[in-house]
C-alpha positions as CSV (number, residue, x, y, z in Angstrom):
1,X,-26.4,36.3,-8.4
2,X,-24.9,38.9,-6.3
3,X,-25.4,38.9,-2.1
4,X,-27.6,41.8,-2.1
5,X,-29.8,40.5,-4.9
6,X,-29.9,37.6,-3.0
7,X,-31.4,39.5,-0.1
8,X,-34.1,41.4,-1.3
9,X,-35.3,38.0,-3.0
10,X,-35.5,35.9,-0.1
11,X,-38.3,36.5,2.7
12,X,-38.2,35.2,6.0
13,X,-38.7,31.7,6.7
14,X,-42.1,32.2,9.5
15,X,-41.6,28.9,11.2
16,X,-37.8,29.8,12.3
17,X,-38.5,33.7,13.2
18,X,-41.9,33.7,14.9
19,X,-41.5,37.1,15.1
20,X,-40.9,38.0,11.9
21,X,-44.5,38.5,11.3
22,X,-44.3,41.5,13.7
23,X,-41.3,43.3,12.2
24,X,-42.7,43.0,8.5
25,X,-46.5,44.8,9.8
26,X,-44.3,47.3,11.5
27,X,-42.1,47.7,8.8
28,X,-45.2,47.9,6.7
29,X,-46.7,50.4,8.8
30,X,-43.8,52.7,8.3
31,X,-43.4,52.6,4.9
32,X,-46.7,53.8,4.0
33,X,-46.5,56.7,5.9
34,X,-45.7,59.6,3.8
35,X,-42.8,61.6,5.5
36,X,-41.9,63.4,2.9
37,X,-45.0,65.6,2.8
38,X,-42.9,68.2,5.7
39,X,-45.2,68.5,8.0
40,X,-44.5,67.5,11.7
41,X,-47.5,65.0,11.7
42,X,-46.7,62.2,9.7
43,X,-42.9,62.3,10.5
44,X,-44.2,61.7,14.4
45,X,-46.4,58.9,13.6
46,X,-43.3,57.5,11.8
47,X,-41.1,58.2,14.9
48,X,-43.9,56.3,16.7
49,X,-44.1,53.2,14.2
50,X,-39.7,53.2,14.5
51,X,-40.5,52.8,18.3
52,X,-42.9,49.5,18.0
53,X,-41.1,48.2,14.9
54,X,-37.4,48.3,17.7
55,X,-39.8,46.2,20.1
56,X,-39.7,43.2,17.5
57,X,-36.4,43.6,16.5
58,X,-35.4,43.6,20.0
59,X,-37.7,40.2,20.8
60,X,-36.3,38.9,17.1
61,X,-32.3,38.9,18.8
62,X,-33.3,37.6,21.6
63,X,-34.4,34.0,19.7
64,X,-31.8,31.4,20.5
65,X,-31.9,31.1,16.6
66,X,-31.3,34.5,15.8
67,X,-27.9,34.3,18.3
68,X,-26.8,31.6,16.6
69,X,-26.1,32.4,13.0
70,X,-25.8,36.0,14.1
71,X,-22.7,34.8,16.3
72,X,-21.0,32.6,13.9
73,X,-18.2,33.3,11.6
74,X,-20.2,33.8,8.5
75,X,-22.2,36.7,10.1
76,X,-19.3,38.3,11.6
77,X,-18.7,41.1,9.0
78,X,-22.2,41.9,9.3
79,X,-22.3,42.2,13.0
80,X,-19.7,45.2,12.8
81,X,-21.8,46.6,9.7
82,X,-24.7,46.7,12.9
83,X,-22.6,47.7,15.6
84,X,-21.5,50.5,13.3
85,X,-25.3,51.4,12.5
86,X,-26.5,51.3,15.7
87,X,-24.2,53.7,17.0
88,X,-24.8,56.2,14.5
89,X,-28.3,55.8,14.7
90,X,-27.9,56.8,18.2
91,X,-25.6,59.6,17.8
92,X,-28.2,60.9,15.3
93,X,-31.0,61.2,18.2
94,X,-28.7,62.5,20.6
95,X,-28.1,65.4,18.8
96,X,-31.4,65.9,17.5
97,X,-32.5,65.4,21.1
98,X,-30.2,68.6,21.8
99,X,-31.3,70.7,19.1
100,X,-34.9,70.0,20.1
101,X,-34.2,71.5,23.5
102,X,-32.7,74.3,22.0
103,X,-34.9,75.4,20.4
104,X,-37.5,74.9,22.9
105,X,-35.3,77.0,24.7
106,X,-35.4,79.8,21.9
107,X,-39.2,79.1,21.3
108,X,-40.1,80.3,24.8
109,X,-37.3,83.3,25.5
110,X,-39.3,84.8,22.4
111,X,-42.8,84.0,23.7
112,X,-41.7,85.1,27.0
113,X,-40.6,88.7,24.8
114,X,-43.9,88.5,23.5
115,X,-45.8,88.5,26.1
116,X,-43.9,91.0,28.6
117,X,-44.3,93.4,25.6
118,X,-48.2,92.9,25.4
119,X,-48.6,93.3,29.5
120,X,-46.0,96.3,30.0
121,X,-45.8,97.9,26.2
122,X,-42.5,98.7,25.3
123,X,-39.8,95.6,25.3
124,X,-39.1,95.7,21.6
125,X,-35.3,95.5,21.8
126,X,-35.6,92.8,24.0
127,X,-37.6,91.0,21.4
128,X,-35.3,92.1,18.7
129,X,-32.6,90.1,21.0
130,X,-34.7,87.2,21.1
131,X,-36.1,86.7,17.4
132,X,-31.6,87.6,16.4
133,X,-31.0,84.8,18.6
134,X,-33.4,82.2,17.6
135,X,-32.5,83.3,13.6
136,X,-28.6,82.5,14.6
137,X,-29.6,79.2,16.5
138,X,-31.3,78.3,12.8
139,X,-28.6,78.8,11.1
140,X,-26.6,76.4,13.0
141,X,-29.2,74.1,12.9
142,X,-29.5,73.7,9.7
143,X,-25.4,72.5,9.7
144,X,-25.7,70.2,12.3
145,X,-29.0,68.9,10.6
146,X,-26.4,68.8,7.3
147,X,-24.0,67.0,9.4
148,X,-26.0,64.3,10.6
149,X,-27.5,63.5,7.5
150,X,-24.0,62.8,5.8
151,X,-23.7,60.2,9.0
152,X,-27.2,58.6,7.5
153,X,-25.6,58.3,4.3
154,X,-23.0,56.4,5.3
155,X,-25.3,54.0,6.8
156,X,-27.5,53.6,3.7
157,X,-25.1,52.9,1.4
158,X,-23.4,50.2,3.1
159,X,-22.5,47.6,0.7
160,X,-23.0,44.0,1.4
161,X,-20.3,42.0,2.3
162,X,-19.5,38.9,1.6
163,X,-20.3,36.1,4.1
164,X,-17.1,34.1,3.7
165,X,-19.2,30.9,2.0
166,X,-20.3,29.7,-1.6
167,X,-23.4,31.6,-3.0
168,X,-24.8,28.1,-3.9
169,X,-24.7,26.9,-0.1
170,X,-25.7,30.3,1.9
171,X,-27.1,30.0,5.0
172,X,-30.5,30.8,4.3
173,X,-31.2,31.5,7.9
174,X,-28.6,33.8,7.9
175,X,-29.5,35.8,5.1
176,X,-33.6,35.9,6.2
177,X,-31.8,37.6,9.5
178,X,-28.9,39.7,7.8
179,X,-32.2,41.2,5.4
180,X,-34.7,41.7,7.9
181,X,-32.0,43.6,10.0
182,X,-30.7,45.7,7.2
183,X,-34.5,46.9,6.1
184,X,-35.2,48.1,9.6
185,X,-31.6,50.0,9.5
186,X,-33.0,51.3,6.2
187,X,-36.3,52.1,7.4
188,X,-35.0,54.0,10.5
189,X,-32.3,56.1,8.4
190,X,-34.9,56.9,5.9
191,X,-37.4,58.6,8.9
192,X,-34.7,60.5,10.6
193,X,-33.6,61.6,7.6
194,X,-37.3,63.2,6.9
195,X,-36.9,64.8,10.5
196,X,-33.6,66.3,9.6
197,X,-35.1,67.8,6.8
198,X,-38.2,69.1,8.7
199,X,-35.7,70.5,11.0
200,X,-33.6,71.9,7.8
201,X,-36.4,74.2,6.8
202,X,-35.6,75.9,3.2
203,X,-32.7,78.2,3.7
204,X,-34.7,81.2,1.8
205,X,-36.6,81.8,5.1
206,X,-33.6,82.2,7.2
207,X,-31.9,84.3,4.4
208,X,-35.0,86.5,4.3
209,X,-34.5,87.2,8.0
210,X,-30.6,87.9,7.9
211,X,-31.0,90.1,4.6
212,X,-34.0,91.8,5.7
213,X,-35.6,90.9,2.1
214,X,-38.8,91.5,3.4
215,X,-40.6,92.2,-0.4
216,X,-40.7,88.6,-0.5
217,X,-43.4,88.0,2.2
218,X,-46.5,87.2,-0.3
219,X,-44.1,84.3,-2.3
220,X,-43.3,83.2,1.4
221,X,-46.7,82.5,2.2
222,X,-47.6,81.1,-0.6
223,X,-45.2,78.3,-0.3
224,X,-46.0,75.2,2.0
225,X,-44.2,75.1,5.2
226,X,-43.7,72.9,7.7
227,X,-44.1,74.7,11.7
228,X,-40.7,75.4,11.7
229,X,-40.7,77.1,8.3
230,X,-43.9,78.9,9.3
231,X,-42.1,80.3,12.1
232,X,-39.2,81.3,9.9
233,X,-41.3,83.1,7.6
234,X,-43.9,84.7,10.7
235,X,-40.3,86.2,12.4
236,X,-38.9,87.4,8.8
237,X,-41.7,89.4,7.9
238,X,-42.7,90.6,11.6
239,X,-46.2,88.8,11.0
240,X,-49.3,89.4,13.8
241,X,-49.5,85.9,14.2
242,X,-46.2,85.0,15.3
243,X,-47.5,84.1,18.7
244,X,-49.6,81.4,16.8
245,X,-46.6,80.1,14.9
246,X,-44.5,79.4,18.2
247,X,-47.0,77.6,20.1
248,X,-47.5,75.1,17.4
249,X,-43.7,74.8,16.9
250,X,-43.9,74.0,20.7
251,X,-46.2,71.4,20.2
252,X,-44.5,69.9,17.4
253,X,-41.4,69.9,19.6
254,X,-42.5,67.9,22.6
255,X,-43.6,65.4,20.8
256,X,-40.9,64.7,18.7
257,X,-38.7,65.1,22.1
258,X,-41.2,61.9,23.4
259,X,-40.5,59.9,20.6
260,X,-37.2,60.6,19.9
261,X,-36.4,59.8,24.0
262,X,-38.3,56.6,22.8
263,X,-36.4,55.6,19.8
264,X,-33.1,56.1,21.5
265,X,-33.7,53.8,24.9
266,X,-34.7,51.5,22.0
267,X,-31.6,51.7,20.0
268,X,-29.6,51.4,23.6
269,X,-31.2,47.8,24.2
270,X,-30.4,46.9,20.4
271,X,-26.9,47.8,20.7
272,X,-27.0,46.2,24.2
273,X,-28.4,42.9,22.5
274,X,-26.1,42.8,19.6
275,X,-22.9,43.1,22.2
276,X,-24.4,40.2,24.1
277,X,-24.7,38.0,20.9
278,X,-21.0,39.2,20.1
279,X,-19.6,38.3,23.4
280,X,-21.1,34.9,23.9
């Protein structure tokens, strides 16, 4: 039997990792939220569930247990494979984190637009300048969102390595650790990536914008959108309730910002922990 069969068949031994019971009902959790629906609400509670299921893992590295088969030879290899994660986890909500507040940024400069046009008529270049802008800060967007995602992959479809011992005598302590670890790494790429898609948007509504297809504004609406795709398709076809469409972008942005924020301090004290178990 093959190392990564190995894992998925083996659960964690309870009376070694008391708080395994913790990271499996997070894990749980997680899982059965369905992120792939688009919409900003389930990929938050999601965000929110990756925050308290990083609370167990960070208790679960702290065991004196944990340390020890973590820090010995056999569970080297796999300490780089987390090191290696963790850092591109991290990248991941960095730059998310500063697209977020970019777009925030762009959100308001057209409200702002908006609003000085309604109070003073007039002020529709201005708005023109604003809607061009936030159209081009999509379209980058939606590359950085691309390149992040490749990032993800690579972390997904890390293979297991070999622990350096006979299949017949593995550490069973170290593979309940080694698969408890790699599911949460699993879990966490497979949420971000559902927030890099919701960030994504389909690409028809940005090319609708930049081609000025504007024919296509009943198929648009018929299609279901995610806020940020609402917005697209609101600024493509000039529609009355684009006001609407920001605010709940807005909404949707601050509080992916607060979980996001979250999820990286998180990551920052695994990273921290796994360094400790590496140095000592």
């Amino acid at each position: 039997m093959i190392i990564k069969n190995q894992l998925r068949s083996i659960s964690l031994p309870s009376r070694s990792h008391p708080s395994t019971r913790g990271i499996e009902e997070a894990l749980s959790k997680v899982k059965a939220i369905k992120t792939a629906t688009g919409s900003s609400e389930p990929i938050l509670m999601a965000l929110a569930g990756l925050e308290e299921l990083y609370n167990y893992m960070e208790e679960f590295l702290k065991m004196g247990s944990t340390q020890r088969v973590m820090s010995s030879n056999d569970g080297s290899e796999f300490m780089e494979e987390m090191l290696d994660g963790s850092l591109r986890l991290m990248d991941t909500c960095n730059v998310s984190r500063d697209l977020l507040v970019e777009t925030h940024e762009h959100v308001r400069g057209v409200q702002s637009c908006i609003r000085r046009k309604k109070v003073a008529g007039g002020g529709t270049d201005q708005l023109d300048v604003a809607v061009s802008g936030y159209v081009r800060f999509r379209k980058n967007m939606r590359k950085e969102a691309k390149k992040l995602l490749g990032s993800l992959n690579k972390i997904d479809g890390v293979s297991c390595p070999s622990l350096g011992v006979d299949n017949g005598q593995q550490d069973e302590h170290l593979v309940a650790v080694i698969d408890a670890l790699r599911r949460v790494v699993s879990v966490s790429v497979s949420v971000l990536k559902s927030f890099l898609e919701f960030l994504s948007g389909r690409q028809s509504n940005i090319k609708c914008k930049l081609a000025s297809v504007l024919k296509k504004k009943k198929d648009l609406h018929e299609e279901t959108k995610n806020e940020l795709e609402s917005l697209d398709s609101a600024i493509c076809c000039s529609s009355d309730d684009l006001q609407n469409k920001l605010e709940g972008v807005e909404m949707s942005i601050d509080g992916f910002e607060k979980h996001l924020e979250g999820l990286f301090r998180r990551l920052i004290r695994t990273r921290a922990s796994l360094l400790n178990i590496i140095s000592h």
